[in-house]
C-alpha beads as a LAMMPS data file, in Angstrom:
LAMMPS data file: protein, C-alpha beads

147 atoms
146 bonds

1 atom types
1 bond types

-500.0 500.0 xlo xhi
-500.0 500.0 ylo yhi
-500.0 500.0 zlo zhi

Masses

1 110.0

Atoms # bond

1 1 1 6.895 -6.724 12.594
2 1 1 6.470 -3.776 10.400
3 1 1 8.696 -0.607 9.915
4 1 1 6.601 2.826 9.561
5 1 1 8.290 5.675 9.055
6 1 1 6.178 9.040 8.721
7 1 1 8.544 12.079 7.529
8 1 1 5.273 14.430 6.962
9 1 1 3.937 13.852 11.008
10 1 1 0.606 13.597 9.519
11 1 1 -0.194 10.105 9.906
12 1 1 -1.552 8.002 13.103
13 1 1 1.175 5.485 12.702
14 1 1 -0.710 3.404 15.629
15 1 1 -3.697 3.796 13.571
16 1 1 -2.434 2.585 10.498
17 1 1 -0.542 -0.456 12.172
18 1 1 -3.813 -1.919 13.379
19 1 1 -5.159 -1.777 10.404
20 1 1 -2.130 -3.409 8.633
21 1 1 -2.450 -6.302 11.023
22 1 1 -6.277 -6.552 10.100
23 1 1 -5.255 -6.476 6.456
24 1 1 -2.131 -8.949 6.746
25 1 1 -5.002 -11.499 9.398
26 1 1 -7.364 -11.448 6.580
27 1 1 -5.110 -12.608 4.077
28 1 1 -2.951 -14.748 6.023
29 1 1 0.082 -13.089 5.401
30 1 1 2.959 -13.491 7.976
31 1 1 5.787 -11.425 6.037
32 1 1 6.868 -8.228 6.671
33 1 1 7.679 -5.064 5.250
34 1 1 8.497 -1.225 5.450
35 1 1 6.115 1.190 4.919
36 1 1 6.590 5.117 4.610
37 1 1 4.556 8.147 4.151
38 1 1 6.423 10.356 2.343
39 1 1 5.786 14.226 0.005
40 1 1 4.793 14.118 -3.402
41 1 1 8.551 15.515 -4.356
42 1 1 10.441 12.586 -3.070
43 1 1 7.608 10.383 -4.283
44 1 1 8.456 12.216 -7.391
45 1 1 12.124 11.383 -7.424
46 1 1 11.543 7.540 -7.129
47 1 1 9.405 7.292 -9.868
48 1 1 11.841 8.952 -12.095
49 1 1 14.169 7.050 -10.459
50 1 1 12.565 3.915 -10.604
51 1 1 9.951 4.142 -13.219
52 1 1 10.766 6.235 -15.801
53 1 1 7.994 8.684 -15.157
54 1 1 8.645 12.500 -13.919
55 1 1 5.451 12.414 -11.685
56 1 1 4.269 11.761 -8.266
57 1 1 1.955 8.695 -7.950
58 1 1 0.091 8.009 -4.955
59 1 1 1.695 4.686 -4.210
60 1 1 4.808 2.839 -5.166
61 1 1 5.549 -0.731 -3.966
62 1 1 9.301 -2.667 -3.873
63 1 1 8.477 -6.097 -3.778
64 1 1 11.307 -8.392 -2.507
65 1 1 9.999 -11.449 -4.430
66 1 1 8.980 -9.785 -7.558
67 1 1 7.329 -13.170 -8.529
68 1 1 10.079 -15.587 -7.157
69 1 1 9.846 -16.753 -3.481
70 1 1 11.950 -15.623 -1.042
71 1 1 13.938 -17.231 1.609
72 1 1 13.684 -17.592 5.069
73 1 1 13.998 -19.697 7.660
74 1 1 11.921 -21.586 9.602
75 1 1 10.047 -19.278 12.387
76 1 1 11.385 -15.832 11.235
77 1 1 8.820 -13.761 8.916
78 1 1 9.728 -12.963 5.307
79 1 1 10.717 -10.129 3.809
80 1 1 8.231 -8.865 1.707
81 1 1 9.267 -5.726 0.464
82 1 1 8.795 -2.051 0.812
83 1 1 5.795 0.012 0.268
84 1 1 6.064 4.106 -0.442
85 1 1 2.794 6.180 0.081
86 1 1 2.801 9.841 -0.984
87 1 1 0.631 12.064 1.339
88 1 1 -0.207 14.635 -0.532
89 1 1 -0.962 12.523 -3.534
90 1 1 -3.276 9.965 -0.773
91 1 1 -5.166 13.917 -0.081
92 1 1 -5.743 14.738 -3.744
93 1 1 -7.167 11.764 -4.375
94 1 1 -9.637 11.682 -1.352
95 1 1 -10.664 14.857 -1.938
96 1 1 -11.341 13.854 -6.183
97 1 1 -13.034 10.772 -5.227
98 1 1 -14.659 12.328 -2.077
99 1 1 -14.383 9.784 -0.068
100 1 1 -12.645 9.916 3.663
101 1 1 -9.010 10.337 3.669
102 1 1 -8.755 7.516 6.271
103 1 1 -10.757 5.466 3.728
104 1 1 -8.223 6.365 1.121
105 1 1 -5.341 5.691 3.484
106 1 1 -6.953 2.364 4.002
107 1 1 -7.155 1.709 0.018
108 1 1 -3.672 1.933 -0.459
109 1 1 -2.526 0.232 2.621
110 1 1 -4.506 -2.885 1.060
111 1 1 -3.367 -2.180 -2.610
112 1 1 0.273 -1.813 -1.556
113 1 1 -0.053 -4.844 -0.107
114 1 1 -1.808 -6.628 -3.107
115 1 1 1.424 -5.615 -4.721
116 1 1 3.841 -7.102 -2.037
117 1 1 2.343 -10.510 -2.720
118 1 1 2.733 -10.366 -6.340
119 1 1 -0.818 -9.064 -7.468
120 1 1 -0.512 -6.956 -10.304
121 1 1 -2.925 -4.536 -12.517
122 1 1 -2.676 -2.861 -16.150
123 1 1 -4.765 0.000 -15.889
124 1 1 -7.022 1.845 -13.080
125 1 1 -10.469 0.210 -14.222
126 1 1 -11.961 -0.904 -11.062
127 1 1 -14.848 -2.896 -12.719
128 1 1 -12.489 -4.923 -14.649
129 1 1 -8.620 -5.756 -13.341
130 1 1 -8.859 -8.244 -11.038
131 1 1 -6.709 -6.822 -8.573
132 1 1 -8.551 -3.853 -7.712
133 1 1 -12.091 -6.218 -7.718
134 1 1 -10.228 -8.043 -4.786
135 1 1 -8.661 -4.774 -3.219
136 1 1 -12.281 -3.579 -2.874
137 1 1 -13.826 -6.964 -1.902
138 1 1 -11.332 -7.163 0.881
139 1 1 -11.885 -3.400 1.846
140 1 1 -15.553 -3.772 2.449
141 1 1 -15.317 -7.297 4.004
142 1 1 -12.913 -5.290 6.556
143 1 1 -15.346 -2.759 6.729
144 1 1 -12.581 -0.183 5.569
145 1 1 -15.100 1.536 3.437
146 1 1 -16.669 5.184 5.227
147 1 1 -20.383 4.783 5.847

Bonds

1 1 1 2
2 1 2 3
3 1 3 4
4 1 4 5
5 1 5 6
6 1 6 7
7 1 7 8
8 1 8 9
9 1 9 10
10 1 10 11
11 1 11 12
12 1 12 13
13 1 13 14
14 1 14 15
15 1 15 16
16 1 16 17
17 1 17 18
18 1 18 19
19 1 19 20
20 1 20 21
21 1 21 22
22 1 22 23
23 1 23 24
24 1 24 25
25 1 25 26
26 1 26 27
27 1 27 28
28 1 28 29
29 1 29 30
30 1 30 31
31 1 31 32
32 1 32 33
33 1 33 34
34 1 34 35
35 1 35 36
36 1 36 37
37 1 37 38
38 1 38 39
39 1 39 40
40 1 40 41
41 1 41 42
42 1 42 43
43 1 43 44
44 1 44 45
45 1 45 46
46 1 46 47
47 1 47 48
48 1 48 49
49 1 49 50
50 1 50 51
51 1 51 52
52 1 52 53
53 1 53 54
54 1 54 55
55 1 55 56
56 1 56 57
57 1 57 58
58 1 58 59
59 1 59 60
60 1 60 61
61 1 61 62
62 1 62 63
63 1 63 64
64 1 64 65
65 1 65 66
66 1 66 67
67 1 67 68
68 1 68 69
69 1 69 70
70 1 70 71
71 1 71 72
72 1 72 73
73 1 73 74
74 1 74 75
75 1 75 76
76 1 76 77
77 1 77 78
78 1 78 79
79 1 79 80
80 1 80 81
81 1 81 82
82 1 82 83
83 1 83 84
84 1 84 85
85 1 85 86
86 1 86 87
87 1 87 88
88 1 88 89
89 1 89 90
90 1 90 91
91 1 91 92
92 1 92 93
93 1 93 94
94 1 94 95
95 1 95 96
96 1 96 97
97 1 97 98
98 1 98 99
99 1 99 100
100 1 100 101
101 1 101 102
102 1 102 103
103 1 103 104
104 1 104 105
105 1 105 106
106 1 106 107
107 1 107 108
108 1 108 109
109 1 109 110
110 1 110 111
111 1 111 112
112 1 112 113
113 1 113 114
114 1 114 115
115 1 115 116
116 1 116 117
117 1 117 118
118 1 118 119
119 1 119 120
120 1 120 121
121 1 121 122
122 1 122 123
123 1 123 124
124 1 124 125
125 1 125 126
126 1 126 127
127 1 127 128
128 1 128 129
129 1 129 130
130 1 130 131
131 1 131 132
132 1 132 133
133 1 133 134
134 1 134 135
135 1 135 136
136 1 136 137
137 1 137 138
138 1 138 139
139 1 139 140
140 1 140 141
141 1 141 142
142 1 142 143
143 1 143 144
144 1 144 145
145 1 145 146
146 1 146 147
């Protein structure tokens, strides 16, 4: 079960379930988690908040486990965490990297959730952290990737 929330009403929150379940079946992942699309100024706020940084950033993941492994019990899912997606930064960064916004979307649904299992990166550099070399292995074997 996963908790989507949508405060801008821009977002096919069917849509993007279905494709959370595709990502969580590919990896195997039973947990779950909350997931909200939210403005750039209250994405702006928890990174501040949370961060240190007076910014909005596209994505911003809470993960339960943080490393360590978290209870449960036996036939209830796991709490993995909570995952915060900024609309208007998801749009800027579509339109820099012109790609489809829906392909963007479908980046950071699969990064946040890189994140939620305790994948971590250092920098942005796609052709070297690991984490983003799987991110975009697992987006093209899902066939997330706009023709």
């Amino acid at each position: 079960m996963h908790y989507i929330e949508d405060e801008s009403g821009n977002v096919d929150t069917e849509q993007v379930g279905k494709w959370v379940d595709a990502v969580l079946s590919y990896l195997e992942e039973d947990g779950d988690f909350s997931l909200h699309f939210i403005s750039d100024e209250e994405m702006r706020t928890l990174n501040r908040e949370y961060r240190g940084k007076d910014e909005p950033t596209d994505i911003l993941t809470f993960a339960i486990n943080d490393g360590e492994e978290f209870p449960s019990f036996e036939g209830e899912e796991k709490e993995l965490g909570d995952v915060f997606i900024s609309i208007d930064s998801m749009h800027r960064n579509a339109d820099s990297l012109s790609v489809d916004r829906n392909e963007e979307l479908r980046r950071l649904l699969v990064h946040g959730i890189l994140h939620l299992r305790g994948m971590d990166h250092e920098s942005n550099d796609f052709s070297t952290e690991p984490m983003l070399i799987e991110q975009e292995r697992i987006m093209k074997e899902l066939g997330f990737l706009s023709q």
